[in-house]
N, CA, C and O atoms as a Maestro MAE file, in Angstrom:
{
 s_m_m2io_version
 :::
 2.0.0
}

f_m_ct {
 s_m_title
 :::
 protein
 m_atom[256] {
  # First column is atom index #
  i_m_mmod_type
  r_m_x_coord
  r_m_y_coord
  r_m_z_coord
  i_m_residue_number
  s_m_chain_name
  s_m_pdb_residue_name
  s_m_pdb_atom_name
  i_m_atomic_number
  :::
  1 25 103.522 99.849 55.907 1 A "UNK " " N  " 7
  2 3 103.231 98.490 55.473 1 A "UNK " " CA " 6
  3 2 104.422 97.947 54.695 1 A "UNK " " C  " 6
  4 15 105.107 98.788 54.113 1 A "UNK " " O  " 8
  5 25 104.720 96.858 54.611 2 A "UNK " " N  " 7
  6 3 105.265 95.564 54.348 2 A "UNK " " CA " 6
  7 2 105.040 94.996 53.526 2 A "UNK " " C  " 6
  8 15 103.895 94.548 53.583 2 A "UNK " " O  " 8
  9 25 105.900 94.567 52.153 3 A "UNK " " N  " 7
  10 3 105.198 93.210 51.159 3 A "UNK " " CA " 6
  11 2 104.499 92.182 51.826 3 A "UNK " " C  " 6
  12 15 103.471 91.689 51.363 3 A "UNK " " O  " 8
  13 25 105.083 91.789 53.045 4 A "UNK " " N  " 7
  14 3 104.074 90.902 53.801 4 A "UNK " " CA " 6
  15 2 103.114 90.917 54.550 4 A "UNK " " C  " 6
  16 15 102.618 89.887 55.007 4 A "UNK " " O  " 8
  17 25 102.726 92.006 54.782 5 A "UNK " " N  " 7
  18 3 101.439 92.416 55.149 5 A "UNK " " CA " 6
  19 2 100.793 92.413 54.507 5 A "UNK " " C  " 6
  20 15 100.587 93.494 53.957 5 A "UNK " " O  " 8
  21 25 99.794 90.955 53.979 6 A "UNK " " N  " 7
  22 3 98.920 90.927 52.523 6 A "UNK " " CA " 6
  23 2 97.505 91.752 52.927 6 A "UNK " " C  " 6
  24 15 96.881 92.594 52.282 6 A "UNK " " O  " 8
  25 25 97.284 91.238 54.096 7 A "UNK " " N  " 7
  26 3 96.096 91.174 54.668 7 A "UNK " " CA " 6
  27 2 95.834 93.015 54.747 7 A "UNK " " C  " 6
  28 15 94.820 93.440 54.193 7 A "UNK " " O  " 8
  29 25 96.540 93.765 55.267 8 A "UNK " " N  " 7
  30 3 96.206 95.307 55.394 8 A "UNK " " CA " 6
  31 2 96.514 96.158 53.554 8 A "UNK " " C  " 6
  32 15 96.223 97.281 53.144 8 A "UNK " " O  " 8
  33 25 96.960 95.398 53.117 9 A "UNK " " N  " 7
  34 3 97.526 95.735 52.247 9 A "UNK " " CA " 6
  35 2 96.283 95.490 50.898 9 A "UNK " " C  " 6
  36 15 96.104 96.390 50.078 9 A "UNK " " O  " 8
  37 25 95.569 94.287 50.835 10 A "UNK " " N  " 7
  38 3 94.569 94.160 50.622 10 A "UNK " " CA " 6
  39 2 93.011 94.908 51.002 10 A "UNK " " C  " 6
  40 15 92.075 95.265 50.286 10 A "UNK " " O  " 8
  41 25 93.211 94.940 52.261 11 A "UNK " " N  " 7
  42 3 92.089 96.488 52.946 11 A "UNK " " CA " 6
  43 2 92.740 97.888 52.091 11 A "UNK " " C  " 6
  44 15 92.367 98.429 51.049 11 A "UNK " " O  " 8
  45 25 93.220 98.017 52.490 12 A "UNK " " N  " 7
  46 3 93.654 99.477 51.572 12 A "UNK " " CA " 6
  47 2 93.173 98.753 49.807 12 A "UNK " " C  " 6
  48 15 91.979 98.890 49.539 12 A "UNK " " O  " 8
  49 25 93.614 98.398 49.260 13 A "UNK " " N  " 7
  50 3 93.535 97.615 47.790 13 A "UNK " " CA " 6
  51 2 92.007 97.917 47.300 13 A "UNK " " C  " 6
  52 15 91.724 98.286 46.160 13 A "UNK " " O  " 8
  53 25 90.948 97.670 48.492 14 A "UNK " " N  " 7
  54 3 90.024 97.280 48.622 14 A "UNK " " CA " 6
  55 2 88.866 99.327 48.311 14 A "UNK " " C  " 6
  56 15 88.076 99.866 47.536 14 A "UNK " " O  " 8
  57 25 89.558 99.552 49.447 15 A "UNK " " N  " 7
  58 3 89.326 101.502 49.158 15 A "UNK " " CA " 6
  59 2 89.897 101.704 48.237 15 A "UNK " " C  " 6
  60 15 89.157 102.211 47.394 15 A "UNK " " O  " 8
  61 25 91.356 101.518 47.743 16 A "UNK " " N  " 7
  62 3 91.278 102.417 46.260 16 A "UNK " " CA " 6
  63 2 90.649 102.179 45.318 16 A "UNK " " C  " 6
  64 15 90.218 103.082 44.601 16 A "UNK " " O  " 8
  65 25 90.380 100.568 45.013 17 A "UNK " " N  " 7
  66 3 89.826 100.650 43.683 17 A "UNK " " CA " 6
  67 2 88.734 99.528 44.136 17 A "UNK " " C  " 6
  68 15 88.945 98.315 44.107 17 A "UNK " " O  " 8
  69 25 87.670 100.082 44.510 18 A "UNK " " N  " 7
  70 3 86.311 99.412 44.534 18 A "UNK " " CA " 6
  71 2 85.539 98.844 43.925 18 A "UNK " " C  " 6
  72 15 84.700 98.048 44.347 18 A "UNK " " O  " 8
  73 25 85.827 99.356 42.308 19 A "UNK " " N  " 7
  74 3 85.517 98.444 41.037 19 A "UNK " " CA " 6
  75 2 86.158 97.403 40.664 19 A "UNK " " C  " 6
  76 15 85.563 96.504 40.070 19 A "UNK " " O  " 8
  77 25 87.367 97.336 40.915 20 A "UNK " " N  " 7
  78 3 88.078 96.270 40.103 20 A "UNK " " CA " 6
  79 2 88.328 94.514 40.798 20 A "UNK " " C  " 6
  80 15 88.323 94.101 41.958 20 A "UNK " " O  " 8
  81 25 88.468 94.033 39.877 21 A "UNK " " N  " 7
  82 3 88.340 92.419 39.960 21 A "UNK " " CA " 6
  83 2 89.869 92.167 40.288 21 A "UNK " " C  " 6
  84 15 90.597 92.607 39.398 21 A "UNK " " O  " 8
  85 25 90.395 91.697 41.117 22 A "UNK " " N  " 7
  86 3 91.526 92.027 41.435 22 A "UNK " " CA " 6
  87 2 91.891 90.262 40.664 22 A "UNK " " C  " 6
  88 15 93.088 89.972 40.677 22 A "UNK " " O  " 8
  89 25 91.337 89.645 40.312 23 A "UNK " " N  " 7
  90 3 92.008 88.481 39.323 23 A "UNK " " CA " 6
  91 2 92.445 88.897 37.733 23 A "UNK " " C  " 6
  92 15 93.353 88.311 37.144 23 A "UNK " " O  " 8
  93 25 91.619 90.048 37.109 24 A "UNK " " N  " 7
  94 3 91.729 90.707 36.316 24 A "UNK " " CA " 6
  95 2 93.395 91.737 35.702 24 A "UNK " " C  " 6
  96 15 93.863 92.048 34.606 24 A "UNK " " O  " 8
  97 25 93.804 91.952 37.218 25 A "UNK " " N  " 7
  98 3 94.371 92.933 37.638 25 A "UNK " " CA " 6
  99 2 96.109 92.220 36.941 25 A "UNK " " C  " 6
  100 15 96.389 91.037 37.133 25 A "UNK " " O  " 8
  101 25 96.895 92.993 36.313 26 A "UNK " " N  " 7
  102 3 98.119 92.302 36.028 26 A "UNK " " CA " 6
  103 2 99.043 92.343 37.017 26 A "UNK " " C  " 6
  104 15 98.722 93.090 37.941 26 A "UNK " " O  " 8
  105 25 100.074 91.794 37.133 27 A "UNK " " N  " 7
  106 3 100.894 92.002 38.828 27 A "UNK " " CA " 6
  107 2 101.882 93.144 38.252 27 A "UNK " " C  " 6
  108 15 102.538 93.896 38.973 27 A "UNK " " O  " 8
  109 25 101.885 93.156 37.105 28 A "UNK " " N  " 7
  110 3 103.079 94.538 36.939 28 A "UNK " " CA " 6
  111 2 101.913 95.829 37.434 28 A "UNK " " C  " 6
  112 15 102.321 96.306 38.493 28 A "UNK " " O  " 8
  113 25 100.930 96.341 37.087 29 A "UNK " " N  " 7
  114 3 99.689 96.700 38.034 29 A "UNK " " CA " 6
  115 2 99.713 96.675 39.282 29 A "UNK " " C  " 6
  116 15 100.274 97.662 39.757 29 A "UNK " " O  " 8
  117 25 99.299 95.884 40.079 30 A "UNK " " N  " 7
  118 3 98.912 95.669 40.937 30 A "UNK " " CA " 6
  119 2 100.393 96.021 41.992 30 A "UNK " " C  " 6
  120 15 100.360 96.484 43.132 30 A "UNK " " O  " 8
  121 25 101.500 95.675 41.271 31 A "UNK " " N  " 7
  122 3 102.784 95.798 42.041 31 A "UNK " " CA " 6
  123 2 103.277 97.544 42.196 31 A "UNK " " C  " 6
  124 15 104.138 97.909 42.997 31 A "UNK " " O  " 8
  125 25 102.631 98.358 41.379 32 A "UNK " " N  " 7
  126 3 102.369 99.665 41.288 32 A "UNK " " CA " 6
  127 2 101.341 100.203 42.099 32 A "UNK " " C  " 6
  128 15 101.474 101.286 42.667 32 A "UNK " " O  " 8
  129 25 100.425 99.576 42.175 33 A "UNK " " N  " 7
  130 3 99.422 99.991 43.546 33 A "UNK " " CA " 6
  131 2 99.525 100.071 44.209 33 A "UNK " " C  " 6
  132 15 99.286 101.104 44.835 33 A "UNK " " O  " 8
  133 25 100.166 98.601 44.850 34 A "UNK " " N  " 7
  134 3 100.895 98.597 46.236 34 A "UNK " " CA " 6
  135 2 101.944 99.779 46.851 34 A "UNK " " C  " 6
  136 15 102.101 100.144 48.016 34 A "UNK " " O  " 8
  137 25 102.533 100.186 45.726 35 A "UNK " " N  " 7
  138 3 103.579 100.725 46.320 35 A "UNK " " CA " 6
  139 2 103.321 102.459 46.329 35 A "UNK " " C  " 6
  140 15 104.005 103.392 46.749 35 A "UNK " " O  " 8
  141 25 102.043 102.380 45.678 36 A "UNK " " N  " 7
  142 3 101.743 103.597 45.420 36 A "UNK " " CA " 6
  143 2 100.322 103.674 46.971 36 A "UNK " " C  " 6
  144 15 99.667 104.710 47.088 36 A "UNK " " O  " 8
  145 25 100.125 102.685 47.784 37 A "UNK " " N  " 7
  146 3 99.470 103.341 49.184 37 A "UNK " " CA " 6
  147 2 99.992 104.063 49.696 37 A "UNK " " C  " 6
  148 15 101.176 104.338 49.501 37 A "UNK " " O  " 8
  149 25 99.258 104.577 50.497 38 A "UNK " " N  " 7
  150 3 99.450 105.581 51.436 38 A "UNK " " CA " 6
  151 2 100.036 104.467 52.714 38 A "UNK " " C  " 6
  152 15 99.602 103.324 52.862 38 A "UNK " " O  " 8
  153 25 100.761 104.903 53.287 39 A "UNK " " N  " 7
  154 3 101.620 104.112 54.659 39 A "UNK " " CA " 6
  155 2 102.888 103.177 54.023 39 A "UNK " " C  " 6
  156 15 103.956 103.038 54.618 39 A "UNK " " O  " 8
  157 25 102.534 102.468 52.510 40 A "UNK " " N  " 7
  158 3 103.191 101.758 52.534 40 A "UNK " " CA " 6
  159 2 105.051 102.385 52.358 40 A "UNK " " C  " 6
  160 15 105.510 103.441 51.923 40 A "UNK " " O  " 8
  161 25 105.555 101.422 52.801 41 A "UNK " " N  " 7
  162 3 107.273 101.477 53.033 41 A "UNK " " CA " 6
  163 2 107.952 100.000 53.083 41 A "UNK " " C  " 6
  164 15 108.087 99.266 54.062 41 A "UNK " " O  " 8
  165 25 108.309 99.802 51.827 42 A "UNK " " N  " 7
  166 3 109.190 98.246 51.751 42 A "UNK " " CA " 6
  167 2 110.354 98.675 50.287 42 A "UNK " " C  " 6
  168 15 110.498 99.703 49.625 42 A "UNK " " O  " 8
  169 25 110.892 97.559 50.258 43 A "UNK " " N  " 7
  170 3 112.057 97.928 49.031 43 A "UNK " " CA " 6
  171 2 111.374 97.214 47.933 43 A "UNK " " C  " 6
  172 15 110.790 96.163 48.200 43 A "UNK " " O  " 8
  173 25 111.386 97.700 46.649 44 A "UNK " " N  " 7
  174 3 110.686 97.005 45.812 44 A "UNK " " CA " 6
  175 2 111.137 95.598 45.166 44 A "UNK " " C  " 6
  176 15 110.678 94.876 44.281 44 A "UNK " " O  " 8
  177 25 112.193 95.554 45.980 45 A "UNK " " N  " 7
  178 3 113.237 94.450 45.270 45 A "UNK " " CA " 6
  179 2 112.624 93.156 45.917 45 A "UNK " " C  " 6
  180 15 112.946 92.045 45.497 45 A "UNK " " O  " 8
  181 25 112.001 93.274 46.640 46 A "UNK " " N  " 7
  182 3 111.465 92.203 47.908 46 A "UNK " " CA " 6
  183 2 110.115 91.914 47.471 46 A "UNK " " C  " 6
  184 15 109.274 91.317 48.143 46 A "UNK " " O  " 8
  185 25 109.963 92.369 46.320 47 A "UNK " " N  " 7
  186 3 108.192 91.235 45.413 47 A "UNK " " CA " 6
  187 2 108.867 90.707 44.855 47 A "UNK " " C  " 6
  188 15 109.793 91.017 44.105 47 A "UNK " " O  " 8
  189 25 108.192 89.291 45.385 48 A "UNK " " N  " 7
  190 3 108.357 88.356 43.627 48 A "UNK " " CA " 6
  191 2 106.655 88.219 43.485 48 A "UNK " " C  " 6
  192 15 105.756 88.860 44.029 48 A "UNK " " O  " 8
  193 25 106.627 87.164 42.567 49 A "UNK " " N  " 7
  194 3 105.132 86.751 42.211 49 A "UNK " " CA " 6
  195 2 103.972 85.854 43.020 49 A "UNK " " C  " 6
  196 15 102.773 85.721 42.775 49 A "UNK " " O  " 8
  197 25 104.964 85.189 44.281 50 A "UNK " " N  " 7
  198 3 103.924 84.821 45.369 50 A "UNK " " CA " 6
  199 2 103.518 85.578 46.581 50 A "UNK " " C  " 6
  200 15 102.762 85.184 47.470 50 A "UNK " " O  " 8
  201 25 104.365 87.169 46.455 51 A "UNK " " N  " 7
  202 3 104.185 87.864 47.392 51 A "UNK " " CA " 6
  203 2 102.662 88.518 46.632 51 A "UNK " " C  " 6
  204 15 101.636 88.486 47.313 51 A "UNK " " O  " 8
  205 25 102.623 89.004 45.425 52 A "UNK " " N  " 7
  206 3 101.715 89.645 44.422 52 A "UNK " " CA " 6
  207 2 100.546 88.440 44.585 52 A "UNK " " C  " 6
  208 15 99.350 88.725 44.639 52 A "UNK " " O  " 8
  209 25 101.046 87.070 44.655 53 A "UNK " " N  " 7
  210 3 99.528 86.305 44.573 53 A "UNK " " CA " 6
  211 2 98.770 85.869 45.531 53 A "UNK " " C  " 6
  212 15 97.707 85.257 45.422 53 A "UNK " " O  " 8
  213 25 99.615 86.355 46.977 54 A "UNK " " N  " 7
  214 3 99.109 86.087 47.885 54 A "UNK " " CA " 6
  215 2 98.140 87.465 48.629 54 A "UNK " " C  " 6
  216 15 97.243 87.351 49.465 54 A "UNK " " O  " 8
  217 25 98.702 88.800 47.972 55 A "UNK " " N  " 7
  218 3 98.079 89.735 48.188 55 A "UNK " " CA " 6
  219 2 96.718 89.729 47.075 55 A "UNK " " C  " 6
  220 15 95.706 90.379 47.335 55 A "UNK " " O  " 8
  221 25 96.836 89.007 45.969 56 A "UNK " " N  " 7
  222 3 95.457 88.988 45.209 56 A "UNK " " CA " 6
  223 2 94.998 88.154 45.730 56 A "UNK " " C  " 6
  224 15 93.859 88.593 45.890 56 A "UNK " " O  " 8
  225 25 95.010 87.187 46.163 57 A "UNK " " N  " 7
  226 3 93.809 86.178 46.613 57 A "UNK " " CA " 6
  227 2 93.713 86.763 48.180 57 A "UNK " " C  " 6
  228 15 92.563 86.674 48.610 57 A "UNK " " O  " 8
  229 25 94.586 87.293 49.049 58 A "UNK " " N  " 7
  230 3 93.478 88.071 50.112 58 A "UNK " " CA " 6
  231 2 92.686 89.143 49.708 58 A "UNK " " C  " 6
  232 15 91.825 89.435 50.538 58 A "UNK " " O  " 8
  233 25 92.703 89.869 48.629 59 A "UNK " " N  " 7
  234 3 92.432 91.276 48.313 59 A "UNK " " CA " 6
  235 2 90.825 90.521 47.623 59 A "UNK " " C  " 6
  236 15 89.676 90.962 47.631 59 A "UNK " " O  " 8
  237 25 91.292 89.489 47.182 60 A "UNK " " N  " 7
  238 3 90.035 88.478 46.619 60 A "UNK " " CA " 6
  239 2 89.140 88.133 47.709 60 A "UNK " " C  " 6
  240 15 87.930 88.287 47.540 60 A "UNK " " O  " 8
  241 25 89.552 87.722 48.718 61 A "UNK " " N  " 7
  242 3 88.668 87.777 50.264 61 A "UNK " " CA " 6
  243 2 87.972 88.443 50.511 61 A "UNK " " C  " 6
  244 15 86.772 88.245 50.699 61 A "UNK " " O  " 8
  245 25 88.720 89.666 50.587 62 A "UNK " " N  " 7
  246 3 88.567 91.303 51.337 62 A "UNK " " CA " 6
  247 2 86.928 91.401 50.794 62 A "UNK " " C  " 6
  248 15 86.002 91.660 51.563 62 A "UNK " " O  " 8
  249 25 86.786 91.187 49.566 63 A "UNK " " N  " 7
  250 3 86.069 91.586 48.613 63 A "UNK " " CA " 6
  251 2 84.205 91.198 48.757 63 A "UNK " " C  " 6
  252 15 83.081 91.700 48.757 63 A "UNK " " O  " 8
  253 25 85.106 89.707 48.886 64 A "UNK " " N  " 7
  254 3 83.689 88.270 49.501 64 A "UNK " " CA " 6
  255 2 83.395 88.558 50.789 64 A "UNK " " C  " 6
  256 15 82.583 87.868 51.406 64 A "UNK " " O  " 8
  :::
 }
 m_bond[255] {
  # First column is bond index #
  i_m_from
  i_m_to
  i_m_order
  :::
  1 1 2 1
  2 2 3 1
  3 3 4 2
  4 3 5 1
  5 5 6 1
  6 6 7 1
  7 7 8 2
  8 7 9 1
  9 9 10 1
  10 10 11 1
  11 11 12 2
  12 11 13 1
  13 13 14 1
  14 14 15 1
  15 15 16 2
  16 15 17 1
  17 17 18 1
  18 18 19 1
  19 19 20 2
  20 19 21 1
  21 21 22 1
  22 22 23 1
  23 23 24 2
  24 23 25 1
  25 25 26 1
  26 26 27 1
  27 27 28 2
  28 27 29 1
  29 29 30 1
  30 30 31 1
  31 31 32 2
  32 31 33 1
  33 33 34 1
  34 34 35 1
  35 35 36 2
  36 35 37 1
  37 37 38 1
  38 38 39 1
  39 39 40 2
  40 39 41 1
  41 41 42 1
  42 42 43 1
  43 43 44 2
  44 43 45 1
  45 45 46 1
  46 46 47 1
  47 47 48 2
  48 47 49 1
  49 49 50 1
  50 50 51 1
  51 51 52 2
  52 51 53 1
  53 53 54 1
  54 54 55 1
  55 55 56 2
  56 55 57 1
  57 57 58 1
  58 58 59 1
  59 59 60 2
  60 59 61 1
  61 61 62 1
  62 62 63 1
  63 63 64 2
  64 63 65 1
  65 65 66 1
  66 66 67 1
  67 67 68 2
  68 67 69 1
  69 69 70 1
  70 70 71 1
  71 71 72 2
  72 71 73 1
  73 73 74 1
  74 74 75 1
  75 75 76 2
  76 75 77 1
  77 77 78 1
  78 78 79 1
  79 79 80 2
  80 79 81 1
  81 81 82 1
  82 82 83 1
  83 83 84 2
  84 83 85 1
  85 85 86 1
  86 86 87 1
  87 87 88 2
  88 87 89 1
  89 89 90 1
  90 90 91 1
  91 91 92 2
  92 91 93 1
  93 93 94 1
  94 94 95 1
  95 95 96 2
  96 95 97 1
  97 97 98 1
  98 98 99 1
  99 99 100 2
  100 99 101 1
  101 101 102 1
  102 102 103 1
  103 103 104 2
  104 103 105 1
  105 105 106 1
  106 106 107 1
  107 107 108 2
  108 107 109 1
  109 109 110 1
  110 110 111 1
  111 111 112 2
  112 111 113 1
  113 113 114 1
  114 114 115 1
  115 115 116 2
  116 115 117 1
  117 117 118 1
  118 118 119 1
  119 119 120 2
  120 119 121 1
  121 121 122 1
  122 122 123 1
  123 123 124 2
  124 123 125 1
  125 125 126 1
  126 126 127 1
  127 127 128 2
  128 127 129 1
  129 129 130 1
  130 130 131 1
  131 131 132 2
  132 131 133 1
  133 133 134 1
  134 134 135 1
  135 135 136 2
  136 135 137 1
  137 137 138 1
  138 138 139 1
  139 139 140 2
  140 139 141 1
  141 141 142 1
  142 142 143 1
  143 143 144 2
  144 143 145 1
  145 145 146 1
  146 146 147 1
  147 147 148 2
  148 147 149 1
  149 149 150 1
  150 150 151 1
  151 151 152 2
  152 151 153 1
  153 153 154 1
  154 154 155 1
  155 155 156 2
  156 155 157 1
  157 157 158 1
  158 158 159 1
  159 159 160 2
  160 159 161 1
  161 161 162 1
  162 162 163 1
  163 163 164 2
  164 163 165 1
  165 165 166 1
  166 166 167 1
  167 167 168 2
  168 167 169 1
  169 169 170 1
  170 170 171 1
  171 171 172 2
  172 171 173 1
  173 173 174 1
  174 174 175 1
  175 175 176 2
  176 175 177 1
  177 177 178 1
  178 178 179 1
  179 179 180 2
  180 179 181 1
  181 181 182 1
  182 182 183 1
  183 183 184 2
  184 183 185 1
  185 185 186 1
  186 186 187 1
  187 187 188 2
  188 187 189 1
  189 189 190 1
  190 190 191 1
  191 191 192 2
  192 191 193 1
  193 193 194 1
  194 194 195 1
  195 195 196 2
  196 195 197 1
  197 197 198 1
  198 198 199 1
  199 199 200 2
  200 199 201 1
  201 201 202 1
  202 202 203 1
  203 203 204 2
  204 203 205 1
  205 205 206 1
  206 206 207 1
  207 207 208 2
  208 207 209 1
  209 209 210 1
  210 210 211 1
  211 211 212 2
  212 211 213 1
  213 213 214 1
  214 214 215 1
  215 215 216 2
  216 215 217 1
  217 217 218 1
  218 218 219 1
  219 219 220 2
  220 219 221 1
  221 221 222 1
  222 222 223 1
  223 223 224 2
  224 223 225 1
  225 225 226 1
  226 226 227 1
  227 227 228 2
  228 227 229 1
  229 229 230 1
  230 230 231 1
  231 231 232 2
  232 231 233 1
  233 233 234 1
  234 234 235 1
  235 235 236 2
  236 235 237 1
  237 237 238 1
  238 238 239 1
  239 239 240 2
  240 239 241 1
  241 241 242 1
  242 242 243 1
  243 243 244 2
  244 243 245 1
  245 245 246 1
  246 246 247 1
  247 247 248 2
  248 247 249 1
  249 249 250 1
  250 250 251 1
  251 251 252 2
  252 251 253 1
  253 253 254 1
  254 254 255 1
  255 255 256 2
  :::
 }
}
């Protein structure tokens, strides 16, 4: 996976942490999650903060 792959990236998001409110979630967090899936492979230099908010509001989907 890809920083831009919000959408799979959010499914996985979704299995690790089943409790959490992912609006709650801080992006220095959440930018550690990501990179800590299983499959994922991107350079970390390649998040900024609309890559992080576009994966919380699908991960916010995933959820609904």
């Amino acid at each position: 996976m890809k920083w831009t792959d919000v959408n799979d990236i959010a499914i996985e998001l979704v299995d690790a942490h089943p409790d959490v409110d992912p609006l709650g979630v801080r992006f220095t967090d959440l930018r550690e999650w990501v990179m800590g899936l299983a499959g994922f492979d991107d350079d970390p230099e390649h998040c900024g903060e609309k890559i992080l908010e576009a994966i919380q509001m699908a991960w916010l989907d995933e959820i609904d």
